[in-house]
C-alpha positions in Angstrom: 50.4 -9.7 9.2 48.8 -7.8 6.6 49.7 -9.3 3.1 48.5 -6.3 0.7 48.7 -2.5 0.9 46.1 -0.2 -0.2 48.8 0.5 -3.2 47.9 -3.6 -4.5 44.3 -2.9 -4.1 44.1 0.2 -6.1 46.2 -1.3 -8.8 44.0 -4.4 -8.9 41.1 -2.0 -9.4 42.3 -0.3 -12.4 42.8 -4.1 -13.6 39.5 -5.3 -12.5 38.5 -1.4 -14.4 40.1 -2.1 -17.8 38.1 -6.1 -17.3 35.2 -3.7 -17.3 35.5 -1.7 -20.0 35.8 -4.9 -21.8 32.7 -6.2 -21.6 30.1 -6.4 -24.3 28.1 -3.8 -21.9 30.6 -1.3 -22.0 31.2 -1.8 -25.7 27.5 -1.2 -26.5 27.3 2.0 -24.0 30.4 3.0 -26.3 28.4 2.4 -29.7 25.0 3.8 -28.7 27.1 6.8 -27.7 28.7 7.6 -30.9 25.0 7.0 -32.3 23.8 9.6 -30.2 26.5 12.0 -31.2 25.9 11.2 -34.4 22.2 11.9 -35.1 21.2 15.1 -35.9 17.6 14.9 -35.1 18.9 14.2 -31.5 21.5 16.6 -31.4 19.0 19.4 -32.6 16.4 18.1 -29.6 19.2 18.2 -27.1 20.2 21.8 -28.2 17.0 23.1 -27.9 16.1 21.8 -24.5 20.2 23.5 -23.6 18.3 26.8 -24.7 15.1 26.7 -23.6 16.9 25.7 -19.9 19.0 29.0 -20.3 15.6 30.6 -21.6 13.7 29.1 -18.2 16.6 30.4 -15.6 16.2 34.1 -16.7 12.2 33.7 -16.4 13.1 32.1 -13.6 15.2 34.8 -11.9 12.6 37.8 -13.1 9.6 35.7 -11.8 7.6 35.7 -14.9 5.5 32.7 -14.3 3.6 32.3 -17.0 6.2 32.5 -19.5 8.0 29.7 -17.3 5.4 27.6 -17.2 5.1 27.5 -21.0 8.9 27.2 -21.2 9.0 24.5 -19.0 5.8 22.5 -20.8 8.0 22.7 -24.2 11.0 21.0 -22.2 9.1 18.9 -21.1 7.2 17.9 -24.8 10.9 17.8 -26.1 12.7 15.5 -23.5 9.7 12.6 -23.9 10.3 13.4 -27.9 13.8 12.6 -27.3 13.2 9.6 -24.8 10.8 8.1 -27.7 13.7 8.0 -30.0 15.0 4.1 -30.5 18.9 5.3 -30.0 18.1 7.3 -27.2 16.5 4.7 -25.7 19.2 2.5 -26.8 21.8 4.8 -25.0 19.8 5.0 -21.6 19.4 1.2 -21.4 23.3 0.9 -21.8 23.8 3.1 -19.2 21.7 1.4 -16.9 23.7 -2.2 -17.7 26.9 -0.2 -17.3 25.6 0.4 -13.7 24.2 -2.6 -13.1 27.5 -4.5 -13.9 29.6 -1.5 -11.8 26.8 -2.1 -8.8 27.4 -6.0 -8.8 31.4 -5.6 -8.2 31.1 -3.0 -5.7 28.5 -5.4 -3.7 30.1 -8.5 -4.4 33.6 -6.5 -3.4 31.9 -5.2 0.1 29.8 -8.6 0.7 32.9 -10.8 0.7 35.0 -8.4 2.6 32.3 -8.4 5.7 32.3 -11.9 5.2 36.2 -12.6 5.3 35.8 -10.5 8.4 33.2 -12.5 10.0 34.5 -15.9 9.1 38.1 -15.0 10.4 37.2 -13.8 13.4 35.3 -17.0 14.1 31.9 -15.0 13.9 28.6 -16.1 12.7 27.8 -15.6 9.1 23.9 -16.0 9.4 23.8 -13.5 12.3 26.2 -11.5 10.7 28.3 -11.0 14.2 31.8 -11.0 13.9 33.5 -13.2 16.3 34.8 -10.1 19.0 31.2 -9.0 18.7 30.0 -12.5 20.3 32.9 -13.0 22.9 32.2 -9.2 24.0 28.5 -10.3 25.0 29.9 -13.6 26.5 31.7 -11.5 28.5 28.4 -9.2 29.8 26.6 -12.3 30.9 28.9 -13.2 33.8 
């Protein structure tokens, strides 16, 4: 009865995957990533929020608050430096279209399947009941 494994699924992802990395969204994500790796003013941001992090888990771990809460007010002044940079900004749109496009297939993937299964078990598609779930409560009437 069945006319597709899970085999023929998973290889029609990795199609539907390569489609994907195809698209002008990926394709900018990939460029506003090499930017990022690329810029030195961003890579010198980045690597002092990596040490003032490390710097922040010792104070962290020998409780000296004050010198954590300065620690943590520089991370903070240096992440909405970084965030104000056009290429950083850039690079987190293109993330966020990435996942929009990946959020659209998986819906539209798990949308359609429900459907299917509604429609061929003769359920309704405005109710969303599939059709065992309607002739089980025909059945508790009588």
């Amino acid at each position: 009865m069945a006319k597709y494994t899970k085999d023929d699924i998973v290889g029609r992802a990795k199609e539907l995957a390569i489609m994907i990395s195809e698209t002008e969204e990926v394709d900018f994500f990939k460029r506003a990533e090499a930017q990022i790796n690329d810029n030195e003013k961003v890579s010198k941001i980045i690597s002092q929020i990596k040490g003032l992090q490390k710097q922040s888990v010792n104070l962290q771990h020998f409780g000296k608050e004050e010198a954590l809460k300065k620690t943590e007010a520089k991370i903070t002044s240096l992440e909405e430096e970084l965030d104000a940079i056009p290429v950083v900004q850039e690079f987190k749109q293109s993330q966020v279209d990435v996942n929009e496009l990946l959020q659209i297939v998986a819906s539209v993937i798990s949308n359609t399947v429900t459907d299917e299964v509604i429609t061929s078990t003769g359920g309704n598609l405005l109710s969303g009941e599939t059709g065992s779930k309607l002739k089980g409560s025909d059945c508790s009437h009588h």
